[in-house]
RODO-2510 file (C-alpha; in nm, 4 decimals, decimal comma):
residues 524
     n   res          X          Y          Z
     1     x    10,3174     6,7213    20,9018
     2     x    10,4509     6,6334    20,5848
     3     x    10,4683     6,3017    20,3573
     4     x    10,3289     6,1314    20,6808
     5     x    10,5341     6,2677    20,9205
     6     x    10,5588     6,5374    21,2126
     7     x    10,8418     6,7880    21,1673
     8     x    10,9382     6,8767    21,5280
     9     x    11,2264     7,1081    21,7090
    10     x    11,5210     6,9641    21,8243
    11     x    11,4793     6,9576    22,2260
    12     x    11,8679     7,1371    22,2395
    13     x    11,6403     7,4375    21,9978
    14     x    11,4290     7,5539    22,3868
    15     x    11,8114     7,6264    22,5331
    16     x    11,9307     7,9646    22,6030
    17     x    12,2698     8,0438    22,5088
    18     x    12,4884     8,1403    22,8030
    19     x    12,5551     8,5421    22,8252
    20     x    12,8810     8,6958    22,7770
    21     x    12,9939     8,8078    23,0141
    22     x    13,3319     8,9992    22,9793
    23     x    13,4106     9,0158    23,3590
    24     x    13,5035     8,6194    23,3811
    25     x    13,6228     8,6218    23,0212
    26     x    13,3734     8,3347    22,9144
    27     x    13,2622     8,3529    22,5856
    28     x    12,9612     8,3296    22,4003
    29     x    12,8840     7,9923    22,2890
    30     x    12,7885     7,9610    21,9350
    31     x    12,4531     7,8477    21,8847
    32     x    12,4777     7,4959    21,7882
    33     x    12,3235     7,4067    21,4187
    34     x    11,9721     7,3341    21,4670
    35     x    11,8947     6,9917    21,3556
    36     x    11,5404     6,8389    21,2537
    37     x    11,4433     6,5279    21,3831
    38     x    11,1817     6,3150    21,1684
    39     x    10,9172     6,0604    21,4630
    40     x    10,7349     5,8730    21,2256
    41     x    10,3721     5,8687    21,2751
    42     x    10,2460     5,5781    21,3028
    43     x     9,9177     5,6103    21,4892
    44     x     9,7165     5,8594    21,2468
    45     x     9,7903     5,6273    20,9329
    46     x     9,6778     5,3155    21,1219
    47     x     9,3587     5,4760    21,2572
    48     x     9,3232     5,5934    20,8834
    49     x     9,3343     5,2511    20,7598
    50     x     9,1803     5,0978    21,0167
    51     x     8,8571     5,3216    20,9610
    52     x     8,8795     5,2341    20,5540
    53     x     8,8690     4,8959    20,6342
    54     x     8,5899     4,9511    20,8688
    55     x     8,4079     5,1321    20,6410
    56     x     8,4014     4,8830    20,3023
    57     x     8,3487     4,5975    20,5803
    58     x     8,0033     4,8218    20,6634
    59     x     7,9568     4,8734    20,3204
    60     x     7,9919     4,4947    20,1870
    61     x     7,7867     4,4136    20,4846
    62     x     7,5275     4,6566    20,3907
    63     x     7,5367     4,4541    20,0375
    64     x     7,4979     4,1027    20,1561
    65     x     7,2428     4,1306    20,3652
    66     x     6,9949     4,2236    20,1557
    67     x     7,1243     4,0091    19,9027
    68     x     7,1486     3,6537    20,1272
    69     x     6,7799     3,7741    20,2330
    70     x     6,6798     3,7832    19,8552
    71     x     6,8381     3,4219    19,8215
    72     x     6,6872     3,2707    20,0768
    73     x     6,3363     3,4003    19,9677
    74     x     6,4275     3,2750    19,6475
    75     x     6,5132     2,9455    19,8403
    76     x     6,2326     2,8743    20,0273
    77     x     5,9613     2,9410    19,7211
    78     x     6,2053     2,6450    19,4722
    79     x     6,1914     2,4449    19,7827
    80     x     5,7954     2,5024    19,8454
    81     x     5,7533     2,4448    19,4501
    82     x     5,9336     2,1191    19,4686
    83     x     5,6941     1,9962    19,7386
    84     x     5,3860     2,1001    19,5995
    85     x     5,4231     2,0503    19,2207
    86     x     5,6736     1,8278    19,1405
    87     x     5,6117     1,5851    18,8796
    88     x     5,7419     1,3358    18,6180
    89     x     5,6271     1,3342    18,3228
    90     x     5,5665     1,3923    17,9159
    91     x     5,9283     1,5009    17,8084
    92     x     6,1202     1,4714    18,1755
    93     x     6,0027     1,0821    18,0867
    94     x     6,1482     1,1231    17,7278
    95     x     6,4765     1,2981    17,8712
    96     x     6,5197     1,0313    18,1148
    97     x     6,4665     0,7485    17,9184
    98     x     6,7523     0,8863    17,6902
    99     x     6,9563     0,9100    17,9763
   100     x     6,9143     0,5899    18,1380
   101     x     6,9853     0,4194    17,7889
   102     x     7,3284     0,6197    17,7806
   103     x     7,4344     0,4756    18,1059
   104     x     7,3030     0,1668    18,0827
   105     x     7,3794     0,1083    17,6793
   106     x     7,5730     0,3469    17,5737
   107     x     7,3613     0,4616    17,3107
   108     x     7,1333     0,7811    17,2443
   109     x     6,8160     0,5772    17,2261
   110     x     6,4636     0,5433    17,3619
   111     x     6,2849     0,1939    17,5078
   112     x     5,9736     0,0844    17,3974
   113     x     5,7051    -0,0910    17,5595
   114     x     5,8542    -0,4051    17,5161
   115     x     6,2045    -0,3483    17,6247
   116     x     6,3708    -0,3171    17,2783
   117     x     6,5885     0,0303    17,2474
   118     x     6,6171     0,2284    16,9160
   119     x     6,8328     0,5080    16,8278
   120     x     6,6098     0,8773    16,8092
   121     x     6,7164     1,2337    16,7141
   122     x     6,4035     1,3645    16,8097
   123     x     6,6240     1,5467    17,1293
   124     x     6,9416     1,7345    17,1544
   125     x     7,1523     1,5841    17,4098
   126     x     7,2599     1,8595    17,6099
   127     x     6,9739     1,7704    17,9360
   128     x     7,0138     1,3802    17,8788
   129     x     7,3739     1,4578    17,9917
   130     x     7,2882     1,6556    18,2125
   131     x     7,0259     1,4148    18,3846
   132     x     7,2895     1,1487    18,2874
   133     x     7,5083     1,2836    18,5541
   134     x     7,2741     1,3352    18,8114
   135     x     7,1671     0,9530    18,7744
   136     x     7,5150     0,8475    18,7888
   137     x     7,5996     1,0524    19,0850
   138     x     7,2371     1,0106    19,2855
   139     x     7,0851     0,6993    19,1414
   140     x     6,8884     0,5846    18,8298
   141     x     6,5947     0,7784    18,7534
   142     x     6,6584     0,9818    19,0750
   143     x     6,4424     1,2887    18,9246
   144     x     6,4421     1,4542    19,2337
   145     x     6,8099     1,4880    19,2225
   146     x     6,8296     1,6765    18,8973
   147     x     6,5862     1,9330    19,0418
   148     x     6,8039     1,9469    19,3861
   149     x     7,0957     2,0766    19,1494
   150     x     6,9127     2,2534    18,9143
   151     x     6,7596     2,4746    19,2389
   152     x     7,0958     2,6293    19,3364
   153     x     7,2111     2,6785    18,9794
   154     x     6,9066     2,8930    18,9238
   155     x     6,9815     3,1407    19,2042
   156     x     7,3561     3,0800    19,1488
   157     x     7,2186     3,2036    18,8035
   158     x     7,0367     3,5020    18,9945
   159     x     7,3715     3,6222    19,1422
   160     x     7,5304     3,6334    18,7914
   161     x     7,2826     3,8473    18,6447
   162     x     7,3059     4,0829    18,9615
   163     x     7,6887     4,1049    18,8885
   164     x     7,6293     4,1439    18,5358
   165     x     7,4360     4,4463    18,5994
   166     x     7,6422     4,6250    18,8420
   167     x     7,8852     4,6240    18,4799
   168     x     7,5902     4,8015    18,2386
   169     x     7,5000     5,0831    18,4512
   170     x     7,5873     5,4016    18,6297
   171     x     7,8184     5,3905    18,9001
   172     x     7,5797     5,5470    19,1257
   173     x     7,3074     5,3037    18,9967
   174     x     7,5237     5,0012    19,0807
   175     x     7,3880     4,8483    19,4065
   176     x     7,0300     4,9248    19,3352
   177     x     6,9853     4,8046    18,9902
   178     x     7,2004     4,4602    19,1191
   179     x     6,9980     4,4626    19,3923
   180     x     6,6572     4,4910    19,2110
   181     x     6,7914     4,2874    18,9488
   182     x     6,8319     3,9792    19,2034
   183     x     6,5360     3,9816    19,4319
   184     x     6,3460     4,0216    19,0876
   185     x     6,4938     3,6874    18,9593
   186     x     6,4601     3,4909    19,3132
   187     x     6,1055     3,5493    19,3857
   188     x     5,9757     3,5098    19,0238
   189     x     5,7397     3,2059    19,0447
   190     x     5,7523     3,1965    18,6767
   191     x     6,0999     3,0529    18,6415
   192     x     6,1056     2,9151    19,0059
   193     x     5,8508     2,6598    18,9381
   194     x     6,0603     2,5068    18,6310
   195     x     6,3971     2,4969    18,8775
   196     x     6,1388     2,2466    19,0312
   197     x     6,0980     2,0353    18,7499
   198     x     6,3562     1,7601    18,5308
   199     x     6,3096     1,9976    18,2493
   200     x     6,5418     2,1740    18,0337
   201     x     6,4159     2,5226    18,1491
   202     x     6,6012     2,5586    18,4294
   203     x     6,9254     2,4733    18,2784
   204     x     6,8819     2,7032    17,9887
   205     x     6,8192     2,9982    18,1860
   206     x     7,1118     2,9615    18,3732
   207     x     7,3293     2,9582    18,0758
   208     x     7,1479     3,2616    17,8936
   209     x     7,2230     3,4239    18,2400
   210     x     7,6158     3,2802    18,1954
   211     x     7,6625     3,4192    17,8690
   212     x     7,5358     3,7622    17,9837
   213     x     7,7972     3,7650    18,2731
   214     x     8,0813     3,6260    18,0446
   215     x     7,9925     3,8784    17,7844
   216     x     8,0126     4,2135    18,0263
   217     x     8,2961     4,0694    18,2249
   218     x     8,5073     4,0306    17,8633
   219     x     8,4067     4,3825    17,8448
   220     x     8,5929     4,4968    18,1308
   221     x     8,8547     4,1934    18,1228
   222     x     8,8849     4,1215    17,8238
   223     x     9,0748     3,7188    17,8145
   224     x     9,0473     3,3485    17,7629
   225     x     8,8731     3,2289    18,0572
   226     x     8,5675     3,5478    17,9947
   227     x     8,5528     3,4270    17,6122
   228     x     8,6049     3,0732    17,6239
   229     x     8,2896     3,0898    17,9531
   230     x     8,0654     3,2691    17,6886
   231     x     8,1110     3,0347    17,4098
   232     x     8,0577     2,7373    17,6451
   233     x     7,7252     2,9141    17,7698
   234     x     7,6238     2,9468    17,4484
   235     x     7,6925     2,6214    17,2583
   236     x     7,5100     2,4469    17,5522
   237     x     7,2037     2,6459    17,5292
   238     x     7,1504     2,5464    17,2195
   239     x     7,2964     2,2036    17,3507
   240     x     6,9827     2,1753    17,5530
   241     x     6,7106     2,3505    17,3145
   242     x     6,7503     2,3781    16,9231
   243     x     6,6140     2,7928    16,9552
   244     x     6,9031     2,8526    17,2036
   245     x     7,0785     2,8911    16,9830
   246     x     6,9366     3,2546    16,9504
   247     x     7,1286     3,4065    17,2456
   248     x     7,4662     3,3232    17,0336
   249     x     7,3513     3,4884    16,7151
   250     x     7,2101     3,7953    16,9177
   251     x     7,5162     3,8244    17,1652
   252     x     7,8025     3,7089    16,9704
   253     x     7,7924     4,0403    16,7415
   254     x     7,8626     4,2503    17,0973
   255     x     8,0993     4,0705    17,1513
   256     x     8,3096     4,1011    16,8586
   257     x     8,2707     4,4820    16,9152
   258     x     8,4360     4,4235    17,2829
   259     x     8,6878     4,3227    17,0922
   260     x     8,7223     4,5967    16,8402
   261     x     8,7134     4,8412    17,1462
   262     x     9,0105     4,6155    17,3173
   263     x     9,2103     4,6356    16,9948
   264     x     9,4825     4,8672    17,1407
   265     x     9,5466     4,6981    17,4413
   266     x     9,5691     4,3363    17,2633
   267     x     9,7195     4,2070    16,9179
   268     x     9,5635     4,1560    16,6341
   269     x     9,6627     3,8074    16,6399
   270     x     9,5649     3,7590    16,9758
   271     x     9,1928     3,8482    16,9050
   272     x     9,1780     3,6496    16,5937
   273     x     9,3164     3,3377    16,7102
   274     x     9,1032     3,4259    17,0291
   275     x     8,7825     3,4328    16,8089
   276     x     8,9032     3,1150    16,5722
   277     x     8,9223     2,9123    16,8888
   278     x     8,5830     3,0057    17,0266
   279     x     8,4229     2,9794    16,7246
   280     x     8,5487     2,6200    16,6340
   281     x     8,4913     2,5100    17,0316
   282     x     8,1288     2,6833    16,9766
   283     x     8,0617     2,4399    16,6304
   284     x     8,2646     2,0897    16,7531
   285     x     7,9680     2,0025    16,9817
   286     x     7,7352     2,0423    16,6463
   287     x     7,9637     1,8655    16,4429
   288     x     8,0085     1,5185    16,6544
   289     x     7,6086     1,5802    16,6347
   290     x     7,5799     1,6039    16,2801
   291     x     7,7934     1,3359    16,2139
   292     x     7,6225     1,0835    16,4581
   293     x     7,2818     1,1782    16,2876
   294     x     7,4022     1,1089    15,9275
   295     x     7,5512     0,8171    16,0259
   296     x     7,2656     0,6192    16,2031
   297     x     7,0033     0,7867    15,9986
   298     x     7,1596     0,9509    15,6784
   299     x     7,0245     1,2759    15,7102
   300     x     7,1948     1,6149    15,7893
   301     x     7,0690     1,7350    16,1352
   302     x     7,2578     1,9936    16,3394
   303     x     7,0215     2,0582    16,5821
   304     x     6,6518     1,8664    16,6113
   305     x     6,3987     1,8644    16,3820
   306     x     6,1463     2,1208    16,4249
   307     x     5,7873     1,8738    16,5108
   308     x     6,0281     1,6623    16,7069
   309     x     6,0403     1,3199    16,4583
   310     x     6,2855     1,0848    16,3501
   311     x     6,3777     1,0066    15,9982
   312     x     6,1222     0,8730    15,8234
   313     x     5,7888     0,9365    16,0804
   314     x     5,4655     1,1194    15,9592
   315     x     5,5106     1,4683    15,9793
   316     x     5,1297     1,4872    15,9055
   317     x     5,1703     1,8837    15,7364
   318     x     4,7936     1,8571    15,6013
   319     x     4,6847     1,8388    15,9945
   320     x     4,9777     2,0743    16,0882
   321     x     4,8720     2,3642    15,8830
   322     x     4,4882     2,3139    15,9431
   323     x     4,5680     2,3860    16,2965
   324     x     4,7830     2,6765    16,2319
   325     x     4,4485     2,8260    16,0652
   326     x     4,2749     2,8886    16,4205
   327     x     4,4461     2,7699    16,6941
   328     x     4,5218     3,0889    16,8977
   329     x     4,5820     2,9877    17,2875
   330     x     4,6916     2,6843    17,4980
   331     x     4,3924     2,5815    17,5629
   332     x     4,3241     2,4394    17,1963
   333     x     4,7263     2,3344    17,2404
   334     x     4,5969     2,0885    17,5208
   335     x     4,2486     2,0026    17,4240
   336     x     4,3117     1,9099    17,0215
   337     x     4,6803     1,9474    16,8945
   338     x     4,8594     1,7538    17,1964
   339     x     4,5482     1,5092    17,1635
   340     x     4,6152     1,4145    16,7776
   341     x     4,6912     1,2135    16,6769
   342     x     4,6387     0,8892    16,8980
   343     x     4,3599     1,0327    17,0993
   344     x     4,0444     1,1927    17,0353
   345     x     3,9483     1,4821    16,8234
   346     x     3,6375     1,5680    16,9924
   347     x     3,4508     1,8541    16,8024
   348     x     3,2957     2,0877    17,1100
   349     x     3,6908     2,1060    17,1804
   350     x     3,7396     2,3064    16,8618
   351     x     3,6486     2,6812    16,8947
   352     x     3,4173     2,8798    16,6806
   353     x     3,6797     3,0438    16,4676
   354     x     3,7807     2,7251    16,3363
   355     x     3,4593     2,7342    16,1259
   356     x     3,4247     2,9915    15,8169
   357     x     3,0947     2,8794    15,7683
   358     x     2,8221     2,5957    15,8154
   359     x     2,9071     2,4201    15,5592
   360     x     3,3056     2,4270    15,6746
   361     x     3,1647     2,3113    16,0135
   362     x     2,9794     2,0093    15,8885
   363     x     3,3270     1,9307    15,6190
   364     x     3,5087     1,9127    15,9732
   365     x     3,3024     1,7302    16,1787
   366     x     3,2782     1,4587    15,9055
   367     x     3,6608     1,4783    15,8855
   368     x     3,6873     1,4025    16,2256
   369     x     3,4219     1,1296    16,2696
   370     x     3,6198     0,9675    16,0433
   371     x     3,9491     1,0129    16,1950
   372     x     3,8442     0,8769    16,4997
   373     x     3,6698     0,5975    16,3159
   374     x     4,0100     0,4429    16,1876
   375     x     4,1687     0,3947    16,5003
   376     x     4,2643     0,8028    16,5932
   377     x     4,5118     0,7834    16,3051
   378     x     4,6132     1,0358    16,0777
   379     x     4,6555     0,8832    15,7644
   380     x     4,7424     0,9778    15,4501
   381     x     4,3840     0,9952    15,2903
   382     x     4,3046     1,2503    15,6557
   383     x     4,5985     1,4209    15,6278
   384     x     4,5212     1,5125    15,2767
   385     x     4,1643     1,6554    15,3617
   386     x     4,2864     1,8687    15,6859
   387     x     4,5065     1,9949    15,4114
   388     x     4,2681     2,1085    15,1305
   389     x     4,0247     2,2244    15,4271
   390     x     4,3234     2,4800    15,5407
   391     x     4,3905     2,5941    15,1988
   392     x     4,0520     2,7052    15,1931
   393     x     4,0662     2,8745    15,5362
   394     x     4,3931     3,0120    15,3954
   395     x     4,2472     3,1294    15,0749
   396     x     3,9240     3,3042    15,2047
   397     x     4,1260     3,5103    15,5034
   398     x     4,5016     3,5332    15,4439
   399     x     4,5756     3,8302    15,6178
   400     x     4,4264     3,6308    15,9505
   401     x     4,6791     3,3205    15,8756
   402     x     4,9739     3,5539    15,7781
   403     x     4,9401     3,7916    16,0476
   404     x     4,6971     3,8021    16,2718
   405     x     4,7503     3,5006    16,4125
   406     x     5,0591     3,4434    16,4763
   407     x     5,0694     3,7999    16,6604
   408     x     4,7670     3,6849    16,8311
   409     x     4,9627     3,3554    16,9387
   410     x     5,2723     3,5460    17,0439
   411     x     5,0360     3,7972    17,2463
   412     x     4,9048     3,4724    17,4184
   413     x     5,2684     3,3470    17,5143
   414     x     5,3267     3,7039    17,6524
   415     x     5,0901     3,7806    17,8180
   416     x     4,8754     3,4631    17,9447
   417     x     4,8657     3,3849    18,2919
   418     x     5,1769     3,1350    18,3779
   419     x     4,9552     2,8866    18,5301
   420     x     5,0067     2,5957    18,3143
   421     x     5,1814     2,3935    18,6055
   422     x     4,9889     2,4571    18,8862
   423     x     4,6605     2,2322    18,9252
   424     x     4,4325     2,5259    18,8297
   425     x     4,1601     2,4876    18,5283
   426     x     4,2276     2,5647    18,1774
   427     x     3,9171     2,7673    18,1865
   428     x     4,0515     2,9869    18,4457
   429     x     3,8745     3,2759    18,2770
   430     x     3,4962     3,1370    18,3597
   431     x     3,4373     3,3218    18,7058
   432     x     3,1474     3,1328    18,7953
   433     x     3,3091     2,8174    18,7772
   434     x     3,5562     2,8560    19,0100
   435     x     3,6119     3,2051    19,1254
   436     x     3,9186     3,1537    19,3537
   437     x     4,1228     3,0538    19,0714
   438     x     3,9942     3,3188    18,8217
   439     x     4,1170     3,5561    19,1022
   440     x     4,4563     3,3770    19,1293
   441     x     4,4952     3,3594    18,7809
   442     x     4,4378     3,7517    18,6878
   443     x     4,6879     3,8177    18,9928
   444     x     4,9287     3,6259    18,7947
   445     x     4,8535     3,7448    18,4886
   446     x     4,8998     4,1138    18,6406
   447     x     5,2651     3,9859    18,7927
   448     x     5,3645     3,8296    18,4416
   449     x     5,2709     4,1768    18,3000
   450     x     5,4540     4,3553    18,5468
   451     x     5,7697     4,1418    18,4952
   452     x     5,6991     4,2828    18,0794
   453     x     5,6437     4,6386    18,1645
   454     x     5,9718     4,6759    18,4012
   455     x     6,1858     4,4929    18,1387
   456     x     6,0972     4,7416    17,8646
   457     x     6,1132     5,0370    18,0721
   458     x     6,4722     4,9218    18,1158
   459     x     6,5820     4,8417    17,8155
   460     x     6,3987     5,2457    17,6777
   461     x     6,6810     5,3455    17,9701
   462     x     6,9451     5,1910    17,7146
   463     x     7,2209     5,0302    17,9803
   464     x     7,5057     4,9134    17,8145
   465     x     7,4067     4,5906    17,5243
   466     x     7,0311     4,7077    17,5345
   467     x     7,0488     4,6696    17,1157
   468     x     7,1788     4,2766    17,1681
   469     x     6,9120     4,2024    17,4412
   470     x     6,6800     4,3728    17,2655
   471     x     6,7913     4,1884    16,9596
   472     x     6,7209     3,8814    17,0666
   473     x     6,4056     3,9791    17,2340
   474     x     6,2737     4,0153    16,8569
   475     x     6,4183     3,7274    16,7288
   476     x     6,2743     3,4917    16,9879
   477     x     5,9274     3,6385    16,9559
   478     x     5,9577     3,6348    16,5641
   479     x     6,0436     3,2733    16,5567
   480     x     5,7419     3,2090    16,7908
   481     x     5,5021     3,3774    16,5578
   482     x     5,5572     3,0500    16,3321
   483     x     5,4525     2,8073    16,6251
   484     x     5,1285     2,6118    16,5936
   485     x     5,0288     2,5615    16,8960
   486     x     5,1392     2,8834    17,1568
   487     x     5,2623     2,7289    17,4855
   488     x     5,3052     3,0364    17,7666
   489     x     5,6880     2,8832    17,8492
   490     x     5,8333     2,9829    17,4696
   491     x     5,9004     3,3500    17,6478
   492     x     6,0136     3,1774    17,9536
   493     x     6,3956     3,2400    17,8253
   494     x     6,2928     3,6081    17,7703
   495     x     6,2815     3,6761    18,1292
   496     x     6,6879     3,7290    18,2485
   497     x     6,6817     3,9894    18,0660
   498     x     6,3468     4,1631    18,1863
   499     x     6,4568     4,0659    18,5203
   500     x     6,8307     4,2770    18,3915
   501     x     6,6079     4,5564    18,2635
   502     x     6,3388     4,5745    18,5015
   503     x     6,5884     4,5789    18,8060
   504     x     6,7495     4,8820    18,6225
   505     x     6,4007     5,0131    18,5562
   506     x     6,3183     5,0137    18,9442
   507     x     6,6582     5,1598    19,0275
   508     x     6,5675     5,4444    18,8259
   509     x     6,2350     5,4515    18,9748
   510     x     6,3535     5,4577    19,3044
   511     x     6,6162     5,7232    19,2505
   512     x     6,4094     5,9829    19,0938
   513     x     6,1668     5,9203    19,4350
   514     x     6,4801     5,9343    19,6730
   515     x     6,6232     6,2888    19,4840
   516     x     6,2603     6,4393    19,5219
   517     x     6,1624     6,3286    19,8716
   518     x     6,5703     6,3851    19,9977
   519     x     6,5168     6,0920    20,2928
   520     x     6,4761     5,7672    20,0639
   521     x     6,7641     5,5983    20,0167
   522     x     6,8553     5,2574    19,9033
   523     x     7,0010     5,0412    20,2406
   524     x     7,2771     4,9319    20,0885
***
């Protein structure tokens, strides 16, 4: 065989040439040339092909299933969360109002009691549009709705970050790490429960998981529709949270060095227009933002302002910083900070450590008698006493204010049990009180810090971008260490990339067991 085809003897090639004989005068005949004839072969090549085709049908088969099993898993916990736990409520209410006023109005605004609309900044408008559109399309104030979308862009989001880690590892590591990578993201109730919920969570983690996937597909494709996905993932993060932002500053740097590495293949030009464009599309939503801001209120304000007030509201700072003296954990975020002011500040909510001494205890408790004395209103006179009483606080123990906590805040968003939306006690910790839910809670906390562990034992495996998602890993957790009051879903963005890392991580895992034990192998 050669090229493909059989080489065989001519049939005339098997003939005997006649004898000569000399009695009858007949003479030899002369051999005739030989000729080759060439049969193509057309079974072997077909059966060939036939059994490649066969074989990456097994193989893609071998990769769905697991993966549609890890999506419907991931299916039926959103769709169990949505029954049990959904809820309206706090800033879904705020969100929707804005919404409903843009539809109805056409204005960015929010409706008081009595009817009457006025314009707020207190809210980036990336999830009022987003709600907007689901009302439009579903029905006013249809909730529900948002979280019916929001469910299938979350695992849509799952896929994406599978795909995006097939492109960051070793060819051999491929299917497992993707695989790993996506049945951690479906069945994490951390993130499920908040595809449940008209909040901006859900939303946000699908675009961190966007710009991920745009950012390792420019790397191996590099083009518009790659660069001009990543920039729209990031602009509306921070479209629907003012620290989203943070995945731009901490990704955008890889990318310009995907584009250094591409600089032989593409023009110089190309890549700068290329960047000039995204960069400008990334900064025009900001811009329109800006510009509405200063002119309805006359103030320059890109994003939102940090405590979440319009121009010209009490920003109470005496209160603010008093609070940032102690408070440690959520529960003195729900007890006293959410509660002031216009509720109660009841004194057996505050904790010891917000007391240096009796005589600081009995300066508070007087402060607060008569806070709640005028009506539960921080005014000016209040506000100035929380103030001096920090700066004393402050004074006597800086190092505690400066450093520890914060850290000790951040360690609380970390690492506390993620069971601030499930109908479980803020105590959870009191075992005698309710011991089924201490139990629940400690498995959760234990899954939240197994979710941490695998993440980091990824990224120490350094894939392909570990310095960027490790990057803004630190710059999310510094900018939490200045938060007053520690709420556990500030790391919630955190987690596509330990879910990235950690699927890597078990890969690894899994590998080193399969090469020592020689029978383990990954199914797919």
């Amino acid at each position: 065989m050669e090229d493909g085809f059989f080489k065989t003897k001519n049939p005339l090639d098997s003939c005997t040439p006649p004898c000569t004989n000399s009695d009858n005068g007949v003479q030899p005949r002369k051999p005739q040339k030989r000729s080759t004839l060439y049969i193509t072969n057309r079974m072997e090549p077909a059966s060939e092909s036939q059994s490649t085709t066969n074989c990456r049908l097994l193989a893609r088969m071998r990769l769905a299933l697991p993966a549609m099993l890890a999506l419907a898993a991931g299916l039926s916990l959103r769709l169990w969360m949505l029954k049990k736990f959904f809820e309206v409520d706090g800033d879904s209410l705020i969100y929707g109002g804005l919404a409903k006023n843009l539809l109805l109005h056409g204005s960015y605004a929010l409706t008081v009691a009595n009817g009457e609309t006025y314009p707020t900044l207190i809210r980036l408008p990336g999830y009022p549009l987003f709600l907007a559109l689901c009302f439009r399309v579903f029905g006013m104030e249809n909730y529900a709705a948002a979280a019916w979308v929001q469910i299938p862009l979350e695992l849509a989001g799952c896929l994406l970050l599978a795909s995006f880690v097939r492109r960051i590892v070793a060819p051999a590591q491929k299917r497992g790490a993707a695989l790993a990578t996506l049945w951690l993201g479906a069945l994490c109730p951390f993130t499920a429960i908040y595809a449940a919920k008209p909040l901006t969570e859900g939303p946000t983690l699908f675009v961190l998981v966007l710009a991920l996937w745009s950012l390792g597909r420019f790397h191996a494709r590099p083009g518009w529709p790659s660069a001009l996905c990543f920039t729209f993932a990031v602009s509306f993060a921070a479209l629907l949270r003012p620290d989203g932002a943070l995945v731009g500053v901490a990704l955008a740097p890889a990318l310009l060095v995907a584009l250094r590495q591409h600089s032989t293949k593409i023009s110089t030009a190309r890549l700068v227009r290329m960047a000039v464009v995204c960069v400008l599309l990334a900064l025009a939503p900001f811009v329109a933002w800006a510009g509405r801001n200063w002119q309805v209120f006359h103030v320059f304000e890109p994003l939102a302002p940090r405590l979440a007030t319009d121009p010209g509201e009490d920003t109470h700072p005496g209160w603010e910083r008093w609070v940032k003296s102690w408070c440690l954990d959520f529960v003195s975020t729900y007890d006293v900070y959410w509660n002031v002011p216009d509720g109660p500040l009841e004194m057996s909510k505050l904790p010891s450590r917000a007391f240096d001494s009796p005589a600081q205890y009995a300066e508070t408790a007087a402060l607060a008698a008569d806070y709640n004395a005028k009506g539960q209103n921080l005014s000016p006179d209040v506000d100035a006493r929380f103030a001096r009483l920090a700066e004393q606080r402050i004074a006597a123990h800086p190092l505690r204010y400066y450093v520890w906590l914060p850290l000790g805040r951040l360690a609380d968003m970390w690492l506390r049990p993620r069971v601030e939306n499930l109908p479980i006690d803020l105590d959870w910790w009191v075992y005698s009180h309710h011991r089924r839910e201490t139990r629940f809670s400690w498995v959760y906390a234990g899954l939240n810090a197994l979710y941490v562990l695998l993440g980091f034992a990824g990224l120490c495996l350094r894939p392909r971008y570990w310095p960027w998602m490790l990057a803004y890993l630190v710059l999310r957790s510094a900018l939490l260490t200045t938060v007053e009051a520690p709420e556990a879903r500030y790391t919630l963005e955190c987690f596509p990339m330990l879910f990235a890392c950690g699927g890597i991580a078990v890969a690894a895992v899994w590998g080193k067991i399969a090469g020592k034990f020689g029978k383990m192998r990954w199914t797919v």
